[in-house]
LUMSE-836026 format. One record per residue (C-alpha): residue number from 1; x, y, z; chain. Coordinates in steps of 0.5 Angstrom, whole numbers, plus 500, padded with zeros to 3 digits. Layout:
! LUMSE-836026
   pos    c1    c2    c3   unit
   NUM     X     Y     Z      A
...
This chain:
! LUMSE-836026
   pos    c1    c2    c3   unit
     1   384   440   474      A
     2   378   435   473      A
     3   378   430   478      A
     4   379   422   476      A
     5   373   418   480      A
     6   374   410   480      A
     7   368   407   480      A
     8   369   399   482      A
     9   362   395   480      A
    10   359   395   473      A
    11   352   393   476      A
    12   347   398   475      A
    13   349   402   481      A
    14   355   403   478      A
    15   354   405   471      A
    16   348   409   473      A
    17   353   413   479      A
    18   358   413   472      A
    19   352   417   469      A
    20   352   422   474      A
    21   359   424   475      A
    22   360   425   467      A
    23   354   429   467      A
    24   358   433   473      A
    25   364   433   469      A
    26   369   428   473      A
    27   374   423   469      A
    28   371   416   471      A
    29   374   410   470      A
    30   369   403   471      A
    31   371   397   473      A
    32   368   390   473      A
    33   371   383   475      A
    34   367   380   470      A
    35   364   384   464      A
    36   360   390   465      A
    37   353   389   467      A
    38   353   382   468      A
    39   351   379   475      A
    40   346   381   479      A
    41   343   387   475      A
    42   342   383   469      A
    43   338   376   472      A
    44   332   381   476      A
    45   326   383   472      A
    46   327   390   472      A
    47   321   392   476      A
    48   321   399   478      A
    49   317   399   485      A
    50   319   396   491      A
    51   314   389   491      A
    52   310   392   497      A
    53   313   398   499      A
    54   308   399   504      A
    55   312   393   508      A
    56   318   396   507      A
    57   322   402   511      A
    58   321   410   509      A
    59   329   409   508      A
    60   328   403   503      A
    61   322   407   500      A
    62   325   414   499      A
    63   331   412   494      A
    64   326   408   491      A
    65   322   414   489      A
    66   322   418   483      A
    67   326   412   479      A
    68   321   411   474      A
    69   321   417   471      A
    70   328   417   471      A
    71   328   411   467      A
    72   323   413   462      A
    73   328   420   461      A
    74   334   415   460      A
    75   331   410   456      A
    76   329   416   451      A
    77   336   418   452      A
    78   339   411   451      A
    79   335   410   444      A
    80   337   417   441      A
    81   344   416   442      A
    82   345   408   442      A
    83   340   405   437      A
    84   338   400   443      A
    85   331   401   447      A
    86   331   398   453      A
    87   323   398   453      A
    88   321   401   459      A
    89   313   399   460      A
    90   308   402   465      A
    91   305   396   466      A
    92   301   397   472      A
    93   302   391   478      A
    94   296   386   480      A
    95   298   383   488      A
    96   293   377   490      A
    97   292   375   497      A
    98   295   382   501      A
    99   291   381   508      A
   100   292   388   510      A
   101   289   392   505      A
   102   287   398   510      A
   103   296   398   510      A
   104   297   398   503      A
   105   291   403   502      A
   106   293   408   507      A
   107   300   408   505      A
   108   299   409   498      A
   109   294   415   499      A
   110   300   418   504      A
   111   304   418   500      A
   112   300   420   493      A
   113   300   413   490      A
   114   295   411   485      A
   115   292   405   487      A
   116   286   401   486      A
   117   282   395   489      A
   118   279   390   484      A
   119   276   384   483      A
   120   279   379   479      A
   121   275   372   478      A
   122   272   374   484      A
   123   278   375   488      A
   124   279   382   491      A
   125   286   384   489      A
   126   290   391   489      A
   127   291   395   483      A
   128   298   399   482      A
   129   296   402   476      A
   130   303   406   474      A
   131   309   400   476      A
   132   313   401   471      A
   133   318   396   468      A
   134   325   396   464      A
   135   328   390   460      A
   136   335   390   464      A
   137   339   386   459      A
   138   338   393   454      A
   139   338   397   459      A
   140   345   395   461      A
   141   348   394   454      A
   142   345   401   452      A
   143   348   404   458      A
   144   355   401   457      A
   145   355   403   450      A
   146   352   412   452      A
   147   358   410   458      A
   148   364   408   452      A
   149   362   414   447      A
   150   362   419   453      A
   151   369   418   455      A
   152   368   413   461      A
   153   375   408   461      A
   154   371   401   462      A
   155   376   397   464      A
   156   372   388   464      A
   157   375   382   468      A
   158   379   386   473      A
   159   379   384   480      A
   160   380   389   485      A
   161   384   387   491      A
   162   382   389   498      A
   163   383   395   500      A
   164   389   394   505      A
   165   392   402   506      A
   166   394   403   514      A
   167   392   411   512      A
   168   385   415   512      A
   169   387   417   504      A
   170   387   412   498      A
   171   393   414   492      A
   172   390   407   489      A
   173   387   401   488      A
   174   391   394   486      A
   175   387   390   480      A
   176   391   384   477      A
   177   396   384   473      A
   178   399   389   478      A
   179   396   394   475      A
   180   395   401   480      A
   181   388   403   479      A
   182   389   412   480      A
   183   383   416   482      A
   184   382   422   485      A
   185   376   418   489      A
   186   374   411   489      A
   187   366   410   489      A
   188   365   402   492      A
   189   359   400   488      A
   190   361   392   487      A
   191   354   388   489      A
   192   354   381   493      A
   193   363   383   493      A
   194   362   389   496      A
   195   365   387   503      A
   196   371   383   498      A
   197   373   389   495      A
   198   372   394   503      A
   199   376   388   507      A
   200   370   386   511      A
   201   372   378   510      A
   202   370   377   517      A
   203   365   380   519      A
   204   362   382   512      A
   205   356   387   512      A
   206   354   385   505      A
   207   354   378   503      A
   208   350   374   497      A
   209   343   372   497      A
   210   341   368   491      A
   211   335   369   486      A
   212   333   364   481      A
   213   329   366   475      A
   214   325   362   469      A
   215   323   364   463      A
   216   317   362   458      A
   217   318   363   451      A
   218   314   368   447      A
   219   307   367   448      A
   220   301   370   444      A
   221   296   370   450      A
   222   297   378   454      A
   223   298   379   461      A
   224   294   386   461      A
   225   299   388   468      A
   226   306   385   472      A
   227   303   380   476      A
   228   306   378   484      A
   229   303   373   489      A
   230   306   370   496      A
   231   313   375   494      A
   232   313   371   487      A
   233   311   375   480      A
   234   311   374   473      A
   235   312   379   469      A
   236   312   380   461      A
   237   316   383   456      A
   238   315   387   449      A
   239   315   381   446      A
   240   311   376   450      A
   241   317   373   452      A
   242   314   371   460      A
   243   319   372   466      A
   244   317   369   474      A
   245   322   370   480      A
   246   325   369   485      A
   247   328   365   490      A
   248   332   368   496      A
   249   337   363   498      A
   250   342   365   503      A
   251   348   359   500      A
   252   354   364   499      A
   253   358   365   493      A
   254   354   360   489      A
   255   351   361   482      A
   256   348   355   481      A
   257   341   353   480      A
   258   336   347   482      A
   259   331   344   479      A
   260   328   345   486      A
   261   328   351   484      A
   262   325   350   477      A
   263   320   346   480      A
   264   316   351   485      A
   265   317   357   481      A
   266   314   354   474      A
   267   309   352   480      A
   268   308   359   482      A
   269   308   361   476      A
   270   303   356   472      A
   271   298   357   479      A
   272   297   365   477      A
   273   297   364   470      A
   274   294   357   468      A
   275   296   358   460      A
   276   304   356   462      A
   277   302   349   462      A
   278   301   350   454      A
   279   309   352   454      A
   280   316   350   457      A
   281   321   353   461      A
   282   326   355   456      A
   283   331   359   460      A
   284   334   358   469      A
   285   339   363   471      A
   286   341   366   478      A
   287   344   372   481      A
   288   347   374   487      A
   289   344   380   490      A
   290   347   384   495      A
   291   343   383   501      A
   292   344   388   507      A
   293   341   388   514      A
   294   334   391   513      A
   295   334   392   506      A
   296   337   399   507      A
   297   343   400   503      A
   298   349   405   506      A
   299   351   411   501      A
   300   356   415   504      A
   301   363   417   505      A
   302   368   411   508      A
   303   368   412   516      A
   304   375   411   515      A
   305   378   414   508      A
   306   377   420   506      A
   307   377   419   499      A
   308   373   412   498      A
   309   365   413   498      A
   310   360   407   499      A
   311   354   405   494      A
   312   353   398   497      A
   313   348   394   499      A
   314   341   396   496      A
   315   340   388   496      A
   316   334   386   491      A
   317   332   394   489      A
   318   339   396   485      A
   319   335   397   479      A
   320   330   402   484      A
   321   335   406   488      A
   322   341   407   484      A
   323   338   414   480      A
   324   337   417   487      A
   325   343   414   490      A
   326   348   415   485      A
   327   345   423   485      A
   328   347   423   493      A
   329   355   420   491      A
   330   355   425   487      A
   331   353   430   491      A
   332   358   428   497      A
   333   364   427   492      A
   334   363   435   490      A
   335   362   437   497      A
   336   367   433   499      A
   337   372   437   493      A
């Protein structure tokens, strides 16, 4: 009999944990409180690297690496099966200003990552020439798309209430309209809501951390790599389209945004790349990441039921982590039987 999996999170990290489990031949239903793909995991960049992995633990990095080469695979996949190319782009990573360049050296040659140092407008600068990024917004799209053709049960604007069972084995979940949610296991995979769903209202270990983005329209001028600063960067899209980010502001459940904000990443971003002067910012959105204590996410088998796993907390690297962190839920789920 093949297990039925309840994925509650229709970010990137559940819908890619989806992916693997229908590879593994699971029947998988996927929920979302909004609509599939919408909150955090669609507002980033979609940068696939951490920003400086070199200040980052090994932990943070080792789910980090490897995703670009998944994502260049599935873009491939996505393309042929939905006719929506998600434009993954190896567009290399310009860092101004890092003042340990030994550090970022070492790192880099440690773990057999290309890295250069070159000057631009006499300014020493550090080169990651194979930093790739995706255009998250298709990436989403052609993923629920693969996801519905391939049987998943999607099931939008379905709040999952918390998990409230007194034993250590779940029969199931309510979602609204008093609707029993029934699976064999359940994978947490809900972002900034994660401790919503896991009933950790009072002391949460996930809790939301807004980031602001501006959009320029498409421009003529060509930035030749993604370009970072001081923990800011700007990053171009195939059609010249020019995204800059982000904030990280600690203001719970808030969504919104400021024209604070605005004002110091249209700064930012017309300090690095002066021809943005000439343009006006067409777009500002937010999202809510998933912050967690040192950036370390916890991927792992509920301390308490035996049949609930955790995907939660990746906070700014989702888009990043999700292909090796999906892979371990995977792996647990099928060793657990």
């Amino acid at each position: 009999m093949t297990k039925k999996v309840a994925v509650i999170g229709g970010g990137i990290v559940g819908c890619i944990t989806s992916f693997f489990l229908i590879k593994e031949g699971y029947e998988v239903t996927l929920v979302d409180q909004t609509a599939i793909g919408q909150e955090a995991s669609w507002a980033g960049a979609g940068i696939l690297s951490p920003l400086l992995p070199w200040n980052y633990q090994d932990s943070v990095n080792d789910l980090c690496f490897g995703s670009a080469h998944f994502y260049h695979q599935l873009s491939e996949i996505l393309k042929k099966d939905t006719g929506i190319d998600p434009e993954w782009t190896e567009s290399g990573m310009l860092i101004y200003d890092e003042h340990d360049k030994d550090l970022a050296m070492n790192w880099c040659q440690k773990n057999s990552i290309e890295i250069k140092q070159i000057q631009i407008e006499k300014i020493s600068c550090l080169l990651l020439p194979h930093v790739a990024q995706i255009r998250n917004p298709r990436l989403l799209k052609a993923l629920k798309k693969y996801l519905i053709k391939n049987n998943v049960v999607i099931m939008e604007h379905q709040k999952v209430s918390p998990i409230s069972d007194s034993n250590n084995f779940i029969h199931h979940l309510q979602i609204e309209k008093n609707i029993n949610l029934e699976a064999d296991c359940y994978v947490v995979a809900s972002g900034a809501w994660s401790s919503n769903v896991l009933n950790e209202i009072e002391m949460p270990k996930i809790r939301p951390i807004r980031g602001q983005l501006i959009q320029y329209p498409a421009i003529k001028e060509k930035l030749p790599y993604i370009l970072y600063k001081d923990d800011f960067y700007l990053v171009q899209r195939q059609d010249g389209v020019v995204l800059g980010g982000s904030t990280k502001e600690d203001v719970g459940f808030d969504k919104g945004i400021t024209e604070e904000a605005r004002n110091s990443l249209q700064q930012k971003a017309e300090s690095l790349m002066p021809i943005l002067k000439n343009y006006k910012i067409e777009n500002q959105w937010s999202g809510l990441r998933p912050g967690s204590l040192d950036n370390v996410p916890m991927i792992e088998k509920h301390h308490k039921y035996n049949n609930v796993y955790l995907n939660v907390g990746h906070y700014r690297y989702g888009l990043t982590m999700a292909p090796k962190a999906a892979r371990i839920i995977s792996d647990l789920i099928t060793l657990n039987g």
